[in-house]
C-alpha positions as CSV (number, residue, x, y, z in Angstrom):
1,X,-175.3,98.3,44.4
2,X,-179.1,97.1,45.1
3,X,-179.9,100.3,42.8
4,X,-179.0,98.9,39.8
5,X,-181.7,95.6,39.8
6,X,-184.6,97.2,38.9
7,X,-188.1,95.4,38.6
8,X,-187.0,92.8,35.8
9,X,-184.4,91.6,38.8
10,X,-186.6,91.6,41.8
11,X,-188.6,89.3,40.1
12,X,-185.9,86.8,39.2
13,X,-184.7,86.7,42.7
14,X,-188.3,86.8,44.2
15,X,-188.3,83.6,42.0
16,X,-185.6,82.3,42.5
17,X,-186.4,82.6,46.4
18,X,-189.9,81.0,45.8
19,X,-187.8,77.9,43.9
20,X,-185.0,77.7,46.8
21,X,-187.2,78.3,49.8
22,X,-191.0,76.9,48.8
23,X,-194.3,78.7,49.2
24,X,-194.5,77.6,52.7
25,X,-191.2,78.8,54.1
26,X,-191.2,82.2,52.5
27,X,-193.9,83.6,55.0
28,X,-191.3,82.3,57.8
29,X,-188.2,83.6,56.2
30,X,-190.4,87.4,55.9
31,X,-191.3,87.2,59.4
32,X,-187.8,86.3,60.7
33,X,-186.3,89.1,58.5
34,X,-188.4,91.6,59.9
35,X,-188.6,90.9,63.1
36,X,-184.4,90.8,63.1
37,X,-184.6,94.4,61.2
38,X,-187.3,95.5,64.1
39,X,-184.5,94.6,67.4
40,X,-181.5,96.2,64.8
41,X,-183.1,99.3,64.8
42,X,-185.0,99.1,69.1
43,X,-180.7,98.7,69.6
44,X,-179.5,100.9,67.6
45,X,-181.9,103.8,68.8
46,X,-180.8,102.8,72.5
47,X,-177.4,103.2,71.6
48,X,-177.9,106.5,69.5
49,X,-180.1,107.7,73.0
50,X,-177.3,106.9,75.3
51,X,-174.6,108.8,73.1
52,X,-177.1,112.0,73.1
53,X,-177.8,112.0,77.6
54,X,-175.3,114.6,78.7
55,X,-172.8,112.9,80.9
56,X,-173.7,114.2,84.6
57,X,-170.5,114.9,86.5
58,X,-170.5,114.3,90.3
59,X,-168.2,116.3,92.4
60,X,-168.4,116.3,96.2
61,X,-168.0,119.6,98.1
62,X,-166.4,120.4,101.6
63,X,-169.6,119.8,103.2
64,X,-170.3,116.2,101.9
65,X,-166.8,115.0,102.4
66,X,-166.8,112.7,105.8
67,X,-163.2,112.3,107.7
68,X,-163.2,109.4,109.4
């Protein structure tokens, strides 16, 4: 999809950002953007590092069983 803009269309919809949003909000809007992209990917690699730990399996042997 995004492949098919080329530079011609970035700048029309850089433009058309600068028009909608002003000079001084588009620093604001860049910062917010990033810094949403920067906790998407800190989750997603704690998601994709829980899925890799090997699950560790408890088991209790005759020895550590108490009867009461």
């Amino acid at each position: 999809m995004l492949s098919n803009i080329g530079i011609p269309g970035l700048i029309i919809v850089l433009v058309l950002a600068l028009i909608i949003f002003g000079p001084k909000k588009l620093p604001e809007l860049g910062r917010a953007v990033g810094q949403t992209l920067k906790e998407f990917k800190h989750s997603a690699k704690g998601v994709l590092s829980e899925e890799d730990e090997p699950v560790k399996e408890t088991t209790l042997s005759t020895d550590d069983k108490k009867i009461v």
